[in-house]
C-alpha positions in Angstrom: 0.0 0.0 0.0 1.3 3.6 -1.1 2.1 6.2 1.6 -0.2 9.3 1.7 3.2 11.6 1.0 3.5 8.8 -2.4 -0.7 9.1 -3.2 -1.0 13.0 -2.3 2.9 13.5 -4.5 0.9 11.3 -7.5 -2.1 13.2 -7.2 -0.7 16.4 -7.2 1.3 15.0 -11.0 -1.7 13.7 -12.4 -3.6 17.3 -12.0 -0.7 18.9 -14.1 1.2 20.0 -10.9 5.3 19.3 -10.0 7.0 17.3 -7.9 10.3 17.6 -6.7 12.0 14.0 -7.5 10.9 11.3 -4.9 13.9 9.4 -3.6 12.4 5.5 -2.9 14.1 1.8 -1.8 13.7 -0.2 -5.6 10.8 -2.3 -3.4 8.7 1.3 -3.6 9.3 2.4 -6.8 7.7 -1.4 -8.1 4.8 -0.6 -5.5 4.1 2.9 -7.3 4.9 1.5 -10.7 2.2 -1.5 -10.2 -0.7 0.9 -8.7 0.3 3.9 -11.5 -0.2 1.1 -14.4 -2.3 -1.6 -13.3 0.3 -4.3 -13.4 2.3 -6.2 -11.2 5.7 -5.5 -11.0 8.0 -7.3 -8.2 11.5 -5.9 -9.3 13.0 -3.5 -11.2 14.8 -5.9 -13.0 11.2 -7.3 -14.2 10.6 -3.5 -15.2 13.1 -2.8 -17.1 12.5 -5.7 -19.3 8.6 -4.5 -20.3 7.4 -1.8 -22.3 5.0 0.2 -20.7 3.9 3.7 -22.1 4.4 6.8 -20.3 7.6 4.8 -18.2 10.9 5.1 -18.8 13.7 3.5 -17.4 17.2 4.9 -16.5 19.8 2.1 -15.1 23.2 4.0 -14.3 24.4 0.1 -14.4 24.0 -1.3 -17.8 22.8 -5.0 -16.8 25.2 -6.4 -19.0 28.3 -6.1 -17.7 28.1 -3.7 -14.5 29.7 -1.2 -16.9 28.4 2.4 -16.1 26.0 3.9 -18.6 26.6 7.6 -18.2 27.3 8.6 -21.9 26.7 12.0 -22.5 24.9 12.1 -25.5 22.1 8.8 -24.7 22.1 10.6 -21.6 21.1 14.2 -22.8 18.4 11.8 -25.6 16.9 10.5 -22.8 16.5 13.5 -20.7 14.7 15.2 -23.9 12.0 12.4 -23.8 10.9 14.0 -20.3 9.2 16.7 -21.9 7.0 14.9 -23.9 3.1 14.8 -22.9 2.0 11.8 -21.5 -0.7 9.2 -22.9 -2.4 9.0 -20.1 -2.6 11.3 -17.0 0.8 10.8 -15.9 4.5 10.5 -17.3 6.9 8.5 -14.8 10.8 8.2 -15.0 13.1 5.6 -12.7 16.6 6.6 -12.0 18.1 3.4 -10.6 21.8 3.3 -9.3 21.1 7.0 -9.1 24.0 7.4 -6.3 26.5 6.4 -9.1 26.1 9.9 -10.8 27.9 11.4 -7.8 30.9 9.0 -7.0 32.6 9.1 -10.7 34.0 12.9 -12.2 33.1 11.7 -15.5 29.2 11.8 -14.5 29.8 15.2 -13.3 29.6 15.9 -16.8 26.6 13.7 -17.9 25.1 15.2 -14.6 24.7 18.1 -15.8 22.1 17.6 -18.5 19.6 16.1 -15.5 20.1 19.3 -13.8 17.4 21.2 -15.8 15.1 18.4 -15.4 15.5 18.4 -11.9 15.8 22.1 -11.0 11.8 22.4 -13.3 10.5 19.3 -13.6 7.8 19.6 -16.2 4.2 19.1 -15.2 2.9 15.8 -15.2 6.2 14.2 -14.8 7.1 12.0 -12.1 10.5 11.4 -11.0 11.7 8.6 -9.0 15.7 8.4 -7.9 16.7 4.6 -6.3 
């Protein structure tokens, strides 16, 4: 079962409001994930292997080799994809590995790019950082 803080943050998205980005253990993020899109989800893992419209997924790990997938230019892609209008009422982002950005200079860099995303997240966007 969500939180109030998670309901009343989601509520507030869908009505064309902001949120700051939610920080939330990967078990949480599946919990919003499954009651945003009416599906179960047990891991992130499992998410990040489905296509689901208005989700996108961001793994600072790639899966395939633990190598870190902080490339600029994918990175700066993906960030433009943010701004598009959701489908449906909301548009929901997953940062996982998220603490990876800060413990490498060469992030720094690719950093940078989620900055404007973060400093005005665009309306009907939910962020959530793991």
């Amino acid at each position: 079962m969500l939180s109030n803080q998670i309901t009343s943050i989601i509520e507030t998205v869908k009505s064309g409001g902001q949120s700051a980005p939610v920080l939330l253990s990967e078990i949480h993020a599946c919990e919003v994930c499954s009651a945003l899109f009416g599906t179960e989800i047990t891991t992130l893992d499992d998410l990040a292997e489905r296509t689901i419209t208005d989700l996108f997924y961001y793994n600072t790990l790639d899966g395939s080799d633990g190598a870190q997938n902080y490339k600029i230019k994918p990175l700066k892609e993906f960030t433009q994809k943010l701004h598009q209008k959701p489908n449906g009422d909301i548009l929901v982002v997953i940062f996982r590995n998220f603490e990876l950005f800060s413990t490498k200079s060469a992030l720094v860099t690719s950093a940078n790019s989620l900055l404007n995303i973060f400093e005005d997240v665009p309306t009907n966007l939910l962020i959530i950082v793991t």
